[in-house]
RODO-2510 file (C-alpha; in nm, 4 decimals, decimal comma):
residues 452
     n   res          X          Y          Z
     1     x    -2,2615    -0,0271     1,8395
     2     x    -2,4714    -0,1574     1,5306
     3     x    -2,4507    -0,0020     1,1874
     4     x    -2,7797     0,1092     1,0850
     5     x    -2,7761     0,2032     0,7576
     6     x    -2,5797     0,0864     0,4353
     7     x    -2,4862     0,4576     0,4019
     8     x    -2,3250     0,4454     0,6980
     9     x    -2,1382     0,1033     0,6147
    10     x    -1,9946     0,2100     0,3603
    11     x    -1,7871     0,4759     0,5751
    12     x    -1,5195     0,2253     0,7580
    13     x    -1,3624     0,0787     0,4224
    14     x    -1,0099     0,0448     0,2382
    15     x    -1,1388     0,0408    -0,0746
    16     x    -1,3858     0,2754    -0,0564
    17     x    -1,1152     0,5230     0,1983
    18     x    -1,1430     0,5793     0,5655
    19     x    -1,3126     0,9268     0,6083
    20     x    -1,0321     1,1132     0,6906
    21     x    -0,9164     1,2862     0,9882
    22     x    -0,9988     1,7272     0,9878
    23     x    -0,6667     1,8660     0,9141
    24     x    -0,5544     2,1388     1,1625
    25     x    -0,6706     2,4726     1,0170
    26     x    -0,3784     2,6827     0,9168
    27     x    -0,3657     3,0459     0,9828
    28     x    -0,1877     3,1244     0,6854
    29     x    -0,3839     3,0433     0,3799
    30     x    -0,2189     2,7709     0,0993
    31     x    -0,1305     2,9949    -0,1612
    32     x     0,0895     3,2204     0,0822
    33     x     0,2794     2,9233     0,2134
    34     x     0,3602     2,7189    -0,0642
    35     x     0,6509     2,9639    -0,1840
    36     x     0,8163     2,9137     0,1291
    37     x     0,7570     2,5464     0,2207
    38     x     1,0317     2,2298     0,1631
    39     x     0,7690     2,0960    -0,0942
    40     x     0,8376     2,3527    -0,3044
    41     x     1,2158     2,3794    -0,2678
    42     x     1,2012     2,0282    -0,3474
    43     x     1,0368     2,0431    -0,6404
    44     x     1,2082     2,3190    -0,7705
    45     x     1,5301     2,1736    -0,7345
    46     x     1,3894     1,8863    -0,9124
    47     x     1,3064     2,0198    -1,2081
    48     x     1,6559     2,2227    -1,2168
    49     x     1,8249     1,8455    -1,2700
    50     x     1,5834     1,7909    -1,4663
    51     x     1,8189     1,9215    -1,7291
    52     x     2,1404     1,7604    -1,7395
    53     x     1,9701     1,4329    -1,6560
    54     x     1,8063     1,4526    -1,9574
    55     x     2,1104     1,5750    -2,1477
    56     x     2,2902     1,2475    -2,0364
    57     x     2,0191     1,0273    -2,1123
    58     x     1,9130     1,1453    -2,4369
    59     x     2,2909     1,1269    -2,5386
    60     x     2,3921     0,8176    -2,4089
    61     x     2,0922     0,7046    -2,5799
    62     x     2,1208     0,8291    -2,9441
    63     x     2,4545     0,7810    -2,9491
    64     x     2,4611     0,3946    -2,8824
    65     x     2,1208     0,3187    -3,0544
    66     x     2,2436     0,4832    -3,3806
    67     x     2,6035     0,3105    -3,3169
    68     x     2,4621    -0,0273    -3,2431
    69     x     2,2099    -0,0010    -3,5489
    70     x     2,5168     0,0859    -3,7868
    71     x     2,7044    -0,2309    -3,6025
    72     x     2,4147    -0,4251    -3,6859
    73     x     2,5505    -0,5944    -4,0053
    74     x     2,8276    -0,7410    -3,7517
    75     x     2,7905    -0,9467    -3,4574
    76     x     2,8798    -0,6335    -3,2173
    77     x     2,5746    -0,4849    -3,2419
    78     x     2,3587    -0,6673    -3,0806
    79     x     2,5623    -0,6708    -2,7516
    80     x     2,6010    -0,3302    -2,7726
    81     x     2,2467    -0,2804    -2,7911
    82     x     2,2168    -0,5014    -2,5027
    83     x     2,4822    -0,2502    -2,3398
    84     x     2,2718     0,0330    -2,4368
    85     x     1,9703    -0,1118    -2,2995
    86     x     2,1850    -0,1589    -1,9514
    87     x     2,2824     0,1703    -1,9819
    88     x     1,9505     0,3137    -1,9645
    89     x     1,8595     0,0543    -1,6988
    90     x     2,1493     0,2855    -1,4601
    91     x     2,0051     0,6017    -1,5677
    92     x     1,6483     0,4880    -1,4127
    93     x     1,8271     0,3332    -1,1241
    94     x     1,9402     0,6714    -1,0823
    95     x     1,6225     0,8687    -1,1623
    96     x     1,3843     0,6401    -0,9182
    97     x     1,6569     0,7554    -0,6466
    98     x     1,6330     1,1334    -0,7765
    99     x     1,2456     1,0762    -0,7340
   100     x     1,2756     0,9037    -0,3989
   101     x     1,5086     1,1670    -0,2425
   102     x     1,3250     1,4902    -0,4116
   103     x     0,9766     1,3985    -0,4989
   104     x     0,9086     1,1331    -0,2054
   105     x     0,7940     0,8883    -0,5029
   106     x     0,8658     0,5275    -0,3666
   107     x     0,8900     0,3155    -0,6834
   108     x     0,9864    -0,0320    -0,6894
   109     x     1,2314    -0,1714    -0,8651
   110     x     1,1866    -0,3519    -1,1814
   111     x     1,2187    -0,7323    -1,1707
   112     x     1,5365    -0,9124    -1,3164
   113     x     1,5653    -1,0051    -1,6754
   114     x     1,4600    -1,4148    -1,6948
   115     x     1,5645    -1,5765    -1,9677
   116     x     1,3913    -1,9250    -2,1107
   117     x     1,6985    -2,0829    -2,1417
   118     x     2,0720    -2,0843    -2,0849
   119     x     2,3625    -1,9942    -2,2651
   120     x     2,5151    -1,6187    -2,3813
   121     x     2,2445    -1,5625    -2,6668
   122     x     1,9349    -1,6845    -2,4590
   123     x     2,0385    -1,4159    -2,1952
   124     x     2,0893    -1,1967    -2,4777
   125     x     1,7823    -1,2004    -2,6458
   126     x     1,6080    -1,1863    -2,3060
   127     x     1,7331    -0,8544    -2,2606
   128     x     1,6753    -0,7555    -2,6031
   129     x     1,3024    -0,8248    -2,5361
   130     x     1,2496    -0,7060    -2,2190
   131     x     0,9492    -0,4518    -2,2153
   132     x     1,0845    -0,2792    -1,9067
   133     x     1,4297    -0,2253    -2,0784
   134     x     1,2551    -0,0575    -2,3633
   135     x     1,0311     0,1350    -2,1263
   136     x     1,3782     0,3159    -1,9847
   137     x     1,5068     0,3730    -2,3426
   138     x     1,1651     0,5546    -2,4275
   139     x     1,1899     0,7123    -2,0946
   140     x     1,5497     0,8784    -2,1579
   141     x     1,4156     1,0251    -2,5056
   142     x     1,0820     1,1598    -2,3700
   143     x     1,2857     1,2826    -2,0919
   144     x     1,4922     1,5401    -2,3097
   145     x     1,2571     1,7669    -2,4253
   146     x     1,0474     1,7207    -2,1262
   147     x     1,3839     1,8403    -1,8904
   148     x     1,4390     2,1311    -2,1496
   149     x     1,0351     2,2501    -2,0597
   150     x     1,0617     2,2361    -1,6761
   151     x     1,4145     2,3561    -1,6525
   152     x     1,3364     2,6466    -1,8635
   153     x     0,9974     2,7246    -1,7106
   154     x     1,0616     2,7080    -1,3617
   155     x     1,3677     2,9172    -1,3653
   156     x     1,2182     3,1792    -1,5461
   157     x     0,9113     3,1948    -1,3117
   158     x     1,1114     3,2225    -0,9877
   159     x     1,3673     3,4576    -1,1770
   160     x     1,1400     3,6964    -1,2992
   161     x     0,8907     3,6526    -0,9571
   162     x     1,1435     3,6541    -0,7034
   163     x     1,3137     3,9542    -0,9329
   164     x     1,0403     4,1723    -0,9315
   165     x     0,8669     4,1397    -0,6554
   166     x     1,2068     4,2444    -0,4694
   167     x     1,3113     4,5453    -0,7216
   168     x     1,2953     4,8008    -0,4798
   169     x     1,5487     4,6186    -0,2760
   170     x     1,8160     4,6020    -0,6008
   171     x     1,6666     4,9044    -0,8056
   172     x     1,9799     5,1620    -0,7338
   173     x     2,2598     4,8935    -0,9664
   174     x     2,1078     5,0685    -1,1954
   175     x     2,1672     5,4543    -1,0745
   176     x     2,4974     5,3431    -0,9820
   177     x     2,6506     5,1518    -1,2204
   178     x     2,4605     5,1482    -1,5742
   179     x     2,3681     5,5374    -1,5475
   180     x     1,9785     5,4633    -1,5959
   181     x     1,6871     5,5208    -1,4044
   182     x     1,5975     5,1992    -1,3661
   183     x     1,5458     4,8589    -1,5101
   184     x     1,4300     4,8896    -1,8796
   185     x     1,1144     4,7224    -2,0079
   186     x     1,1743     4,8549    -2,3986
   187     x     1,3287     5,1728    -2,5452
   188     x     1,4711     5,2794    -2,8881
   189     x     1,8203     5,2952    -2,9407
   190     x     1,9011     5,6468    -2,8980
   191     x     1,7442     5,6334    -2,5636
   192     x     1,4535     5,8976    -2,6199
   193     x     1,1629     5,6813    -2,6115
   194     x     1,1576     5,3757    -2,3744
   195     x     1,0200     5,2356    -2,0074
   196     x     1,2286     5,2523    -1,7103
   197     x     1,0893     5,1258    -1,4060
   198     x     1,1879     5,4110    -1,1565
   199     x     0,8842     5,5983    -1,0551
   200     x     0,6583     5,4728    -0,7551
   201     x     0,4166     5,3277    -0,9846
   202     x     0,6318     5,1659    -1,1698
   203     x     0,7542     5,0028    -0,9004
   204     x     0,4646     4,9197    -0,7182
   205     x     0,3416     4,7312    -1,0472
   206     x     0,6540     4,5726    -1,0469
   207     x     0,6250     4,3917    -0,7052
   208     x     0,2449     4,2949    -0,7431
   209     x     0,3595     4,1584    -1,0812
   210     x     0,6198     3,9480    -0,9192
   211     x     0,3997     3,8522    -0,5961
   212     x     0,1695     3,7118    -0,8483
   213     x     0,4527     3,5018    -1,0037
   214     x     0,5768     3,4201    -0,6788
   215     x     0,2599     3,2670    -0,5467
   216     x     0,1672     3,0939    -0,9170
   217     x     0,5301     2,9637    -0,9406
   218     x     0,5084     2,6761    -0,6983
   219     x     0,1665     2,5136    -0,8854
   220     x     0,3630     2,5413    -1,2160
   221     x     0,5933     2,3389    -1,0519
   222     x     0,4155     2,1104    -0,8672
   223     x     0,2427     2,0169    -1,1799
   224     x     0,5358     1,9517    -1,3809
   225     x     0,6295     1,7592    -1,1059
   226     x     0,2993     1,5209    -1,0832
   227     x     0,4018     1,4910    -1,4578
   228     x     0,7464     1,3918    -1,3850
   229     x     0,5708     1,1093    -1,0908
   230     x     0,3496     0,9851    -1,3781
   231     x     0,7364     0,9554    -1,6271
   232     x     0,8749     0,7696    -1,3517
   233     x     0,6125     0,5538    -1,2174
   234     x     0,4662     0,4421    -1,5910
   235     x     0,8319     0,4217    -1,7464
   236     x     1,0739     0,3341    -1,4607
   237     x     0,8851     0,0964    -1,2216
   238     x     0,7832    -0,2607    -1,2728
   239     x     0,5005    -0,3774    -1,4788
   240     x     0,1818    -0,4900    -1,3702
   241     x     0,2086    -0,8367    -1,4659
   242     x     0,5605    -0,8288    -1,2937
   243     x     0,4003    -0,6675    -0,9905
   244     x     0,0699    -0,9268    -1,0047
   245     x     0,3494    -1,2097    -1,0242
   246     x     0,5639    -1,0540    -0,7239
   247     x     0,2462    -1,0502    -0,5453
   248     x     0,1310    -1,3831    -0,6281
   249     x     0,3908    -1,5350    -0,5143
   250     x     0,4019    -1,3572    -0,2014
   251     x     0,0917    -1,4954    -0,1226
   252     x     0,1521    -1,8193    -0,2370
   253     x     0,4048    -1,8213     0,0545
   254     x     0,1622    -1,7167     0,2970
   255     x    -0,1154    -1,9558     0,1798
   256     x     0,1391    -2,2487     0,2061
   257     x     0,2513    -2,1029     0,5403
   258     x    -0,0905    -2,0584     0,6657
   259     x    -0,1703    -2,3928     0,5875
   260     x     0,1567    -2,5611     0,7560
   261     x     0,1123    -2,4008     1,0464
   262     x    -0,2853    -2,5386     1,0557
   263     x    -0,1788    -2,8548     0,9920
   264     x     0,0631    -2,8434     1,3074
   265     x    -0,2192    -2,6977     1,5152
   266     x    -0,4206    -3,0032     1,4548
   267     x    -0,1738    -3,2180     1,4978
   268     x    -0,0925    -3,0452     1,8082
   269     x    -0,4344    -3,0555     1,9343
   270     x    -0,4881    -3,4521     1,8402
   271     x    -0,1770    -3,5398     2,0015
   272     x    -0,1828    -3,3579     2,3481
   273     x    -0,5484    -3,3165     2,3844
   274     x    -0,8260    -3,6118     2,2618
   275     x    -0,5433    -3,8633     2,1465
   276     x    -0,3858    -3,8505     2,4663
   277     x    -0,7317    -3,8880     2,6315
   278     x    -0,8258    -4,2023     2,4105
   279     x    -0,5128    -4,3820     2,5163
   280     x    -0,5428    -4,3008     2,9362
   281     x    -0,9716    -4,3954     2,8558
   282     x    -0,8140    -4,7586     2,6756
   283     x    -0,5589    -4,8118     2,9803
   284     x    -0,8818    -4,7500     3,2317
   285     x    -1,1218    -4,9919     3,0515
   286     x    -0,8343    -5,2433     3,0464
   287     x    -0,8138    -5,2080     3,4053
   288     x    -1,1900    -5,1932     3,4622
   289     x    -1,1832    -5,4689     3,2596
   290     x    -0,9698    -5,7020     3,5425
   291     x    -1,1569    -5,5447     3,8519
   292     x    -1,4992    -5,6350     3,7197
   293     x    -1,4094    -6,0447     3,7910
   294     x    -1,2152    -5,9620     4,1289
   295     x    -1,4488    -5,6412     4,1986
   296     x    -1,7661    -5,5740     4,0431
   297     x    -1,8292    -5,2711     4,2250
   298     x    -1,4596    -5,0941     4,1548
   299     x    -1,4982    -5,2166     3,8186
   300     x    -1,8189    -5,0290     3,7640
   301     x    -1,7049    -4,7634     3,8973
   302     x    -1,4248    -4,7739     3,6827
   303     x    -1,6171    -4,8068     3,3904
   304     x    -1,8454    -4,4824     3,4694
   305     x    -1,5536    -4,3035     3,4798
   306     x    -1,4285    -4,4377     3,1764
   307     x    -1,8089    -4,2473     3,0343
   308     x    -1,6959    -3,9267     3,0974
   309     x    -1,3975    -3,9336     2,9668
   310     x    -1,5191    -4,0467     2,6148
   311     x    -1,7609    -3,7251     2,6638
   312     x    -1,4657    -3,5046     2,7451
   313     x    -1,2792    -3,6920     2,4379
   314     x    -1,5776    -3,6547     2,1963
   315     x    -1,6548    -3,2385     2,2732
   316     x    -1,2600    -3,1960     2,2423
   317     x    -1,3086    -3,3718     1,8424
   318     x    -1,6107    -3,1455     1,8120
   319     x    -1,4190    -2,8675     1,9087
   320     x    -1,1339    -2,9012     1,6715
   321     x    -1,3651    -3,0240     1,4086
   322     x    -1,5295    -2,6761     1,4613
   323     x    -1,1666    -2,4931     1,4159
   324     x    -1,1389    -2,6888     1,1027
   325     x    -1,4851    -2,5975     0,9502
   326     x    -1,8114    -2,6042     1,1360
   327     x    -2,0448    -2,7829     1,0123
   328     x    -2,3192    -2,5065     1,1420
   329     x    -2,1210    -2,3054     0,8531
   330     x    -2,1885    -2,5614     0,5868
   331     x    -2,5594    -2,6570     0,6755
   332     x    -2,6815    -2,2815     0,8252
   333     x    -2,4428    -2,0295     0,6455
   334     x    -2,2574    -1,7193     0,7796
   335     x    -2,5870    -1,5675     0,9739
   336     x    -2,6014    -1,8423     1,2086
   337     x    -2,2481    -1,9672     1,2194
   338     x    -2,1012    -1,6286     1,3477
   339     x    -2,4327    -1,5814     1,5888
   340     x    -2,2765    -1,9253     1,7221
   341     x    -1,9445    -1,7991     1,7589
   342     x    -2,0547    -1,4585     1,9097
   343     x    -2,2445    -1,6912     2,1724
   344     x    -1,9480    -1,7978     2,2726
   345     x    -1,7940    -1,4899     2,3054
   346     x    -1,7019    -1,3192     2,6900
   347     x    -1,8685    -0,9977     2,6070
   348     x    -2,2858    -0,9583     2,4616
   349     x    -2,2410    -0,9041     2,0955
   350     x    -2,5097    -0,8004     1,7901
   351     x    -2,4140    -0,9669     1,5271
   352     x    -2,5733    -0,8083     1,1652
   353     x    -2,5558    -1,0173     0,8513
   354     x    -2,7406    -0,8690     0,5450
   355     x    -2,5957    -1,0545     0,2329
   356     x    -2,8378    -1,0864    -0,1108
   357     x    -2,6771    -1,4740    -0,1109
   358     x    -2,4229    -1,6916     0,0372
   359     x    -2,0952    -1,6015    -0,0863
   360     x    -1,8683    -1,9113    -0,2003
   361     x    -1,7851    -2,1485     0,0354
   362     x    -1,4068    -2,0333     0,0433
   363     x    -1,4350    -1,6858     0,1034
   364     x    -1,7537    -1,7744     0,3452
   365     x    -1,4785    -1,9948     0,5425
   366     x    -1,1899    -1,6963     0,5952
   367     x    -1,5013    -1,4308     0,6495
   368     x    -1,5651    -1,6540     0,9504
   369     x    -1,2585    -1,7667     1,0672
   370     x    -1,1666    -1,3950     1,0276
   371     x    -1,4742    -1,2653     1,2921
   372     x    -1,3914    -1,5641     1,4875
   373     x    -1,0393    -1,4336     1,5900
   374     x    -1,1386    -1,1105     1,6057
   375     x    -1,3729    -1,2062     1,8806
   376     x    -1,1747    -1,4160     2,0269
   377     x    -0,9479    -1,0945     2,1106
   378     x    -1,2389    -0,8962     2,2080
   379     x    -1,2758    -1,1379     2,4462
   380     x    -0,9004    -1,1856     2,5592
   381     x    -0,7579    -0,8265     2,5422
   382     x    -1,0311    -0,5733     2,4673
   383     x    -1,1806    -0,5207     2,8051
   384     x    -1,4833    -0,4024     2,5994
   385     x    -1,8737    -0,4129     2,7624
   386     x    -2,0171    -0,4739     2,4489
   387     x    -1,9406    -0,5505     2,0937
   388     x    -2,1093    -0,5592     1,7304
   389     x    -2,0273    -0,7846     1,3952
   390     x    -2,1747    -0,6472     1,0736
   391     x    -2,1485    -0,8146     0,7454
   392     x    -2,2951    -0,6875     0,4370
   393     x    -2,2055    -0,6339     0,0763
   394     x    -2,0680    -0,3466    -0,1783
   395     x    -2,0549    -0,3738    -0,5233
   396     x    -1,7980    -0,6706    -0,5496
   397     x    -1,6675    -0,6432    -0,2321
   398     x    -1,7341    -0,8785     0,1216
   399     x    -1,6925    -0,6893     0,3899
   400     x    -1,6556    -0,6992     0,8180
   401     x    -1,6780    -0,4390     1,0583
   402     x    -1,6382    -0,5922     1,4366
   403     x    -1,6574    -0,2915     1,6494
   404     x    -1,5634    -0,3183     2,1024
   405     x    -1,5923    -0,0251     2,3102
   406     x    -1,3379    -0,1891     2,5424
   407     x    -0,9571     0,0295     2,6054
   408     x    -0,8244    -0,0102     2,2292
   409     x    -0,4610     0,0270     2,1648
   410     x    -0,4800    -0,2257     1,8859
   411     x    -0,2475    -0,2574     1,5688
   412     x    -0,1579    -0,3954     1,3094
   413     x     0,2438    -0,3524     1,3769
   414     x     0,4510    -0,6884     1,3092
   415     x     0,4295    -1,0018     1,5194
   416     x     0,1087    -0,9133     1,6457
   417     x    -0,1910    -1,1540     1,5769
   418     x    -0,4036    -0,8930     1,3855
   419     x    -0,0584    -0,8722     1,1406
   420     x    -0,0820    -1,2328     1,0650
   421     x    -0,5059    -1,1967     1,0443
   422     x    -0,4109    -0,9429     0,7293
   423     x    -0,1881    -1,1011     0,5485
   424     x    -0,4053    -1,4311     0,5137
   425     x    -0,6626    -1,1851     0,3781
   426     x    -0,4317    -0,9967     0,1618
   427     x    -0,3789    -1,3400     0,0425
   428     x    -0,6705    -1,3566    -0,1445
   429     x    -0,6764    -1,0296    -0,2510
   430     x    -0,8448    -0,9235     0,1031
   431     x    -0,7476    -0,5922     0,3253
   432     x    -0,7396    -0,4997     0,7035
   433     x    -0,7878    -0,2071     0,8633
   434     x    -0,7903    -0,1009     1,2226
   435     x    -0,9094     0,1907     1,3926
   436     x    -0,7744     0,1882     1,7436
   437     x    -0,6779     0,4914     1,9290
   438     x    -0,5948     0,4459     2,3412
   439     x    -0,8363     0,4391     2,5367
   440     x    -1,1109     0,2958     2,2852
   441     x    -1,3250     0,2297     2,1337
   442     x    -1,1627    -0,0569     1,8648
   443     x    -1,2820    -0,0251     1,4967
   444     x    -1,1789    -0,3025     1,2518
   445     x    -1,2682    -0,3673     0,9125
   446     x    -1,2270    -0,6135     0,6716
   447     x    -1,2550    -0,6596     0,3075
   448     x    -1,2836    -0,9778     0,1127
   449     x    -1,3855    -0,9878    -0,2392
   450     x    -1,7625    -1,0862    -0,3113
   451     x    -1,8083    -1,4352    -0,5401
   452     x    -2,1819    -1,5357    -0,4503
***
């Protein structure tokens, strides 16, 4: 199944987002269910600790930054700003698990302090300038006023909502027990001129008041709490050089991996397959060698089998000089080096490459190595009739779609092959993405970025 317009290439990417699937329709319109759904509850309970969260950051704070910059003139203040600073480090600990439990936020946590050198004052002044420390102490005095808003706010909405949209329910306290009417919107002092809510009007403005509040409360608070995901993600979570680092090194480790486990393939392959061959085709020409003098025709015989084993040994070093890097690839580019590989492949595939230029040769080597496996498990496990390679190129972005009709069911859960295909490509900044319900058909794409 060929792509047959860029329009439609563009569809099956990570980048550029998987269309995604129709959501069942609901019955009960958005606006209805959102007072009533765990999002909400969530949310709202949320912004009720918002409060005293904030109190006991934004007191803990003060309190020791204003005590450690009056201990300044003395040697205890700087460790008791760097105890302050820790301090405020807990308090996020605590708020990232506040966010995780209430908010389903998932934010990592922030590297380890790393100090240059050793010793009690290099430590020290590590901490002291530690962006992500100071992030948390801006984070417990933003926090403050911010707690006072959404605490405030959302319990008056769902008091005065909830209230009055059930007043008729709780409307005879007031008969019973204050001696009015009902509940009083103003009046003077002497009682003569006022608004009780008593009559049916009344209270049928009452509850369409409150059902109105009732159905706005829950976006008030869902957008103080998008606020309070932005707080905690820009304030509480690692940086992005800390996170580019993390990540770098995480693919160092595959890279180095990756290339260790290569090398043993090779070595593998030299050992048990064309080295082994070389040494039984030496042992046969040695013998050929004695039966030519005591029998010419044995000995030639010998030595024709001897040919065909050097033509067995020399496709075998072909062979694994094609899994190290075709040279097809070097002289032809991608075009022709996948329509080579797809030749090779159990099951008729179209292979599409429309590229303004050849991209560099590193990212040209994974694109193919990458199409190559994926073949190769068309061919092992797909049980497909037909399958299609496309290559082409958005914005700054390389990308491969390999589509089978054959029975699907692949993924990209751990210890599978396609697992270890995406993290090679995540390793240079590449994704994977697989599209593979049961019974077929098998969708995969893959991104790589573009360096002509």
């Amino acid at each position: 199944m060929g792509m047959t317009s860029s329009a439609e290439r563009t569809v099956p990417t990570m980048a550029y987002g998987y269309q995604p699937e129709e959501q069942p329709r609901h019955r009960v319109p958005a606006a209805v269910r959102a007072p009533f759904e765990a999002r909400t509850w969530r949310e709202f309970g949320y912004a009720l600790l918002n409060l005293p969260m904030a109190i006991t950051g934004f007191v803990w704070t003060v309190t020791m930054l204003s005590l450690s910059a009056g201990l300044l003139i003395t040697f205890v203040g700087l460790p008791l700003l760097v105890l302050t600073l820790g301090g405020c480090r807990a308090i996020g600990r605590v708020e990232r698990g506040r966010a995780r439990s209430l908010l389903f936020l998932d934010v990592d946590e922030p590297g380890p302090v790393r100090s240059k050198g050793r010793g009690f004052l290099a430590r020290m002044g590590a901490q002291l300038g530690s962006g992500v420390n100071w992030r948390h102490v801006v984070y417990t005095l933003l926090h403050f006023p911010w707690g006072i808003a959404t605490f405030s706010l959302s319990l008056s909405l769902f008091t005065y909502g909830w209230g009055l949209f059930t007043y008729p329910l709780w409307r005879w306290i007031f008969p019973v027990y204050f001696g009015q009417d009902g509940l009083q919107i103003y009046g003077s002092d002497d009682g003569h001129h006022g608004w009780w809510l008593h009559t049916p009007a009344d209270m049928a403005l009452a509850v369409t008041v409150g059902g109105l509040l009732v159905l706005l409360t829950p976006w008030v608070i869902r957008g103080m709490a998008h606020v309070d995901r932005i707080l905690v993600t820009g304030l509480l979570g690692p940086s992005r050089l800390d996170d580019r680092v993390t990540e770098l090194e995480s693919d160092r480790g595959i890279v180095v991996d990756t290339a260790a486990a290569d090398l043993r393939r090779i070595e593998r392959d030299l050992h048990d397959g064309a080295q082994a061959r070389l040494v039984a085709l030496a042992m046969d020409l040695g013998l050929a060698k004695e039966k030519l003098l005591e029998d010419p025709a044995v000995g030639a015989a010998m030595v024709e089998e001897a040919h065909g084993e050097v033509k067995i040994a020399l496709q075998e070093l072909r062979d694994l000089a094609r899994g190290i890097h075709p040279a097809i690839l070097t002289d032809r580019g991608l075009g022709p080096a996948l329509s080579a590989v797809a030749a090779r492949c159990t099951v008729p595939v179209e292979v599409t490459v429309d590229l303004p230029a050849r991209p560099v040769p590193a990212i040209e080597g994974i694109a193919y190595f990458t199409v190559s496996e994926l073949l190769q498990n068309v061919s092992k496990h797909s049980g497909a009739a037909r399958a299609s390679v496309d290559v082409w190129q958005v914005e700054d972005r390389l990308m491969l779609y390999v589509y089978d009709n054959g029975r699907g069911g692949a993924s990209l859960s751990a210890g599978s092959g396609l697992a270890g295909l995406a993290e090679r490509l995540d390793s240079v900044d590449g994704v994977l993405a697989v599209d593979s319900p049961a019974g077929g058909p098998t969708r995969i794409t893959a991104e790589l970025p573009w360096r002509a």
